[in-house]
N, C-alpha and C positions, 0 to 999 in steps of 0.2 A: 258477267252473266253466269246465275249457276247452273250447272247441267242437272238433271232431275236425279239421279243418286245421290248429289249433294244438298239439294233442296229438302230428298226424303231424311238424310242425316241432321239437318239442321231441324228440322221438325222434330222427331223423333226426340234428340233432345230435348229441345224446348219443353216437349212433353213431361219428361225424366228429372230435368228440374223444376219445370215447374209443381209436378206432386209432391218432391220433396221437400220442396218448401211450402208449400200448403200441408205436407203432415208435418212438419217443423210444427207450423206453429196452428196445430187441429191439435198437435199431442200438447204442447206448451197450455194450450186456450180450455182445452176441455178437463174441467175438476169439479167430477160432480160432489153435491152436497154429503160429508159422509166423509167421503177417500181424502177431500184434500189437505186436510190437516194432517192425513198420516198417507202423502205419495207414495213416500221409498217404500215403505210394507206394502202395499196393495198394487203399486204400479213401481216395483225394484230396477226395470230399467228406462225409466221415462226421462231422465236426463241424457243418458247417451241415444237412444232411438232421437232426439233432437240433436243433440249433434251430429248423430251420423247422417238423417238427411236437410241438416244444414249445410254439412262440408260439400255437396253436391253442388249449392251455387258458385260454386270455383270454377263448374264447366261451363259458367254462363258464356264467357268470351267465345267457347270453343261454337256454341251458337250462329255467329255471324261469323266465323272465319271456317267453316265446312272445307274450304278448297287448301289451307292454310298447313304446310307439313309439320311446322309446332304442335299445332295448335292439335290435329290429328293422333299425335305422339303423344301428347297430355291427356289426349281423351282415354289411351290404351290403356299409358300408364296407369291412373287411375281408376279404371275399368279391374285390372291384374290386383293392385293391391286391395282396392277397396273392396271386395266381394269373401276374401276371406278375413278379412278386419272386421268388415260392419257383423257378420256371422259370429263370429269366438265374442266380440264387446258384446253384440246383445244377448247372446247365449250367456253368457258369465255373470252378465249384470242379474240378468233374470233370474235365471235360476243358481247361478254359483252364492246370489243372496239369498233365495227360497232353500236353499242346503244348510246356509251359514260355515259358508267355505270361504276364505278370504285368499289363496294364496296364487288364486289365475290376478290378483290387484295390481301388483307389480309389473307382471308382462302385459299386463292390458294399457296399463302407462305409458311404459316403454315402447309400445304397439303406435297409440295416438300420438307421443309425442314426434315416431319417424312419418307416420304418413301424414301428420298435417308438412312436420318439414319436405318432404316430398312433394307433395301435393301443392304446395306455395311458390316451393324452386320452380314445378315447369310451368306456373301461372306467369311466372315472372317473366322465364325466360319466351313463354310462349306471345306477350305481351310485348318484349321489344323490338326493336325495327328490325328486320334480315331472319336469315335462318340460325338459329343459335344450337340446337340438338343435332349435332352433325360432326362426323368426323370422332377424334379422340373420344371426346366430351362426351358426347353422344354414348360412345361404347360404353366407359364408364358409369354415364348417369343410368343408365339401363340395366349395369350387370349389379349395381347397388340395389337398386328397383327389383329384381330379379331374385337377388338373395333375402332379400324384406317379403317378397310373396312366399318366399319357402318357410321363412319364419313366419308369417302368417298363415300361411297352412296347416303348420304343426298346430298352431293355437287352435285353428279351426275344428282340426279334427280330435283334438284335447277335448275343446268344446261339445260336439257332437258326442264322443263318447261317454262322458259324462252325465249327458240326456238319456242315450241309450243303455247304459248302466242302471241309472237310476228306474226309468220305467221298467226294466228287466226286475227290479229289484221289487217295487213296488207294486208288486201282483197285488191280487187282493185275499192271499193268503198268507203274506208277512205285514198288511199294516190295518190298522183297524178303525181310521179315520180318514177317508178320502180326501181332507181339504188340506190334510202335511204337505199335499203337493198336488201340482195340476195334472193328474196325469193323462188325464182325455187333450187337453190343452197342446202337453209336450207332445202328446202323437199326431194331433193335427197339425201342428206347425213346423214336423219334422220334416219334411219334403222340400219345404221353404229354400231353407240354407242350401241344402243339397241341389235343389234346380238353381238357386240363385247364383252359385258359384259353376256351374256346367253350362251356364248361359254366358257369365261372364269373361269366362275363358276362352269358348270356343269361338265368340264372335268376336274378340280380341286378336286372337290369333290367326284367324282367317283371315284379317285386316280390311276384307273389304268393305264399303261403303254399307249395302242393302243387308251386308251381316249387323254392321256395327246396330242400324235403322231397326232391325226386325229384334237382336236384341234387346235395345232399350225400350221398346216398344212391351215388351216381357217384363224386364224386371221393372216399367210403370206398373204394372197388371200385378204382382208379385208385392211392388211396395203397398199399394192399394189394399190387398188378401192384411198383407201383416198387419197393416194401421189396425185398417177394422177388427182384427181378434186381440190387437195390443190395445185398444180400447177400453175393452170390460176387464173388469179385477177378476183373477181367477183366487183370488181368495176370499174368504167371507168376509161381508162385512157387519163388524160388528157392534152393533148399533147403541147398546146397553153402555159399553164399555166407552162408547166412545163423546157420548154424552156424559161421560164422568171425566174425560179428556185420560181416560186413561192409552196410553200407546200397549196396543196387543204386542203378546210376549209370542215371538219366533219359537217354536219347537225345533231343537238340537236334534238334526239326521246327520249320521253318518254318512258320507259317498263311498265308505269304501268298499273296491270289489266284492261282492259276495262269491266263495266258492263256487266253481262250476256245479258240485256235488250237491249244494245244498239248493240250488235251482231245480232242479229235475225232481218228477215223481219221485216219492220213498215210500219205504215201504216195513214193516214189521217184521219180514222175516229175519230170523235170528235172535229174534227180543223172546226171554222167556213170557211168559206170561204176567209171572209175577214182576216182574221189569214195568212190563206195558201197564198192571197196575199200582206198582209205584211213582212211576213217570204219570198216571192220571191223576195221583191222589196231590202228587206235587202241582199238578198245574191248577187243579182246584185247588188247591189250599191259598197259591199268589192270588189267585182271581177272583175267586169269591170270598174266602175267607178275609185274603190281606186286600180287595178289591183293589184290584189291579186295576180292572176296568174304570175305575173313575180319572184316571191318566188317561185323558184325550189324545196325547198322544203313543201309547200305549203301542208296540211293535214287537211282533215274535219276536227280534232279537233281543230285545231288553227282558221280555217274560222267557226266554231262555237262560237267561241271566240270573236271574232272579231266584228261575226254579235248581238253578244250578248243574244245569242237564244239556247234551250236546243241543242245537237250534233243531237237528237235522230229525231226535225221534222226538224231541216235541213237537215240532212240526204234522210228521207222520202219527201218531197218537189222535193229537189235536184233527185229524180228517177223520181217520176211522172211528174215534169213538163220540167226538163233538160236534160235529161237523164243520170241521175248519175252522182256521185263528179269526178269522174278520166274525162271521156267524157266531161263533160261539160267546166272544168278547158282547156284541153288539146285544144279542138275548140279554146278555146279566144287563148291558145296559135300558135298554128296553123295561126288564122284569123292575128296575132299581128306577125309572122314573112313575111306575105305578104306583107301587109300593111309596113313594117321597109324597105321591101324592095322596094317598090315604094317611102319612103320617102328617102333612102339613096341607090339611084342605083351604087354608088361606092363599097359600103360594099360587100365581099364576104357572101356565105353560111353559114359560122360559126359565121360572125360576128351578122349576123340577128337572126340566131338560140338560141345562148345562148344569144342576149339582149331580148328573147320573153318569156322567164322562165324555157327553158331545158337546164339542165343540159352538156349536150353533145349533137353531131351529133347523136349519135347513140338513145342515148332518143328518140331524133325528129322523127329521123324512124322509132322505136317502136310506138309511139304514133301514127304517120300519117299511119302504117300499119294498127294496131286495129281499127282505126276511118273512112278509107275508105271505 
């Protein structure tokens, strides 16, 4: 007979596997017309977000054995490593491919191949007859388990930082296309990981029953939020292209740190004058003259580059005398699809659109909404 703390843990469960395997296979099943010829570009982590909650019917057993000290110990176990595993895989899958960074691939291997071993051992051993986790074994199998969450950890918050770099980075006066990367995306679903993992600690740790119950109860709530915005492509889709079967070509970003320095307001004092007009006459001359701007992906660090000038007074120039890298780019592009179109009055909307430097239709409209 179970007593009602163990009834509400078997429920709770229930619950926790059951969404996971319902988004297993919502994420598997759902490929709208469009995306699914090109997954990996438009939905980069849609393989692992099924694995990761596939591997969750491993606690089915722990289901019907609520009173069960194995079985209990598996649920923890699991609980400790999986919350900064499932975090750093889908963070890395996602956007360490929307970077075109490949070197979290290896520890993210390394990652899956110990926790499904993990995860298997205490199915098994939670599965045979007696108490098996107990004693030596037990200390052991747990200070292994223990050392695997620190190494998951560090991934995690590898993971996270690399999100939080990147949007730091990604102001809207170092890039001049919004669709390089999700960045309303990344900040909505940053909370995510972070509650996910302070959930699944703290009711682990507390060990008891109406903790374990009320957590999974959360991170059902939580997998639920993620499905749903892992759902829609936060990239454009590109419709032209893709009825020629052509696969969209990934724009090459940097992750790396930006200077503290070159984050923060700047400023012109110190620049003579003549300075601040030679550093103008440079960045007209890449942009308009060498039209920069028809590079879609087109980034104050590369037009730094270019003009052969620190990021930090192009940057500052670029506000006080243009009005900023994103605005100033996005005008020539603006000015450059009118002007296409009184040179080619044949050409449709899109044809003008994407030869002016945007990305997509919808770019354009972005842009021409901000700048009206």
């Amino acid at each position: 007979m179970y007593a009602l703390s163990d009834l509400l843990l078997s429920v709770s469960l229930a619950v926790y596997v059951t969404v996971s395997v319902v988004g297993a296979a919502v994420r598997w099943g759902h490929k709208c017309d469009g995306y699914a010829e090109h997954m990996d570009y438009y939905f980069p982590a849609w393989k692992m977000m099924i694995f990761c909650f596939l591997s969750n019917a491993l606690l089915i057993p722990v289901v019907f054995m609520p009173q069960d000290t194995d079985a209990l110990l598996q649920l923890r176990m699991v609980l400790i490593l999986s919350s900064p595993f499932f975090c750093s895989a889908l963070i890395f899958s996602s956007f360490g491919r929307m970077l075109k960074v490949s070197w979290w691939k290896k520890p993210i291997l390394i990652m899956t191949i110990t926790y499904v071993l993990m995860s298997e051992v205490a199915l098994v051993l939670t599965l045979m007859p007696g108490t098996q986790l107990e004693g030596t074994f037990r200390d052991g199998f747990f200070f292994i388990a223990a050392v695997l969450a620190v190494v998951y950890l560090i991934g995690y918050v590898l993971a996270l930082s690399m999100i939080i770099r990147t949007i730091r980075r990604f102001s809207e006066e170092n890039y001049s296309n919004p669709e390089d990367f999700p960045i309303q995306y990344a900040e909505g679903i940053l909370w995510i990981p972070v509650l996910h993992l302070i959930m699944s600690w703290s009711m682990t740790f507390n060990g008891a029953n109406w903790a374990l119950s009320f957590g999974l109860f959360i991170l059902s709530i939580l997998a639920v939020i993620f499905l749903i915005g892992a759902m829609s492509s936060h990239r454009r889709l590109d419709v032209d292209r893709l009825k020629e079967n052509v696969v969209p070509v990934e724009p090459v970003i940097s992750v790396e740190a930006t200077p503290v320095d070159e984050t923060e307001p700047v400023s012109l004092e110190g620049l003579s004058s003549e300075r601040e007009e030679e550093i103008l006459t440079a960045i007209r001359r890449v942009v308009e003259e060498e039209k920069a701007y028809l590079d879609n992906h087109l980034t104050l660090n590369s037009l730094s580059r270019r003009c052969g000038i620190n990021r930090t007074y192009v940057s500052a120039v670029l506000s006080s005398r243009l009005g900023g890298f994103f605005t100033y780019v996005n005008q020539c592009r603006l000015a450059h699809v009118e002007a296409y179109r009184v040179a080619h009055p044949q050409a449709d909307s899109t044809e003008a659109i994407l030869a002016s430097g945007f990305s997509s239709r919808q770019s354009y409209y972005n842009a021409r909404k901000r700048l009206d």
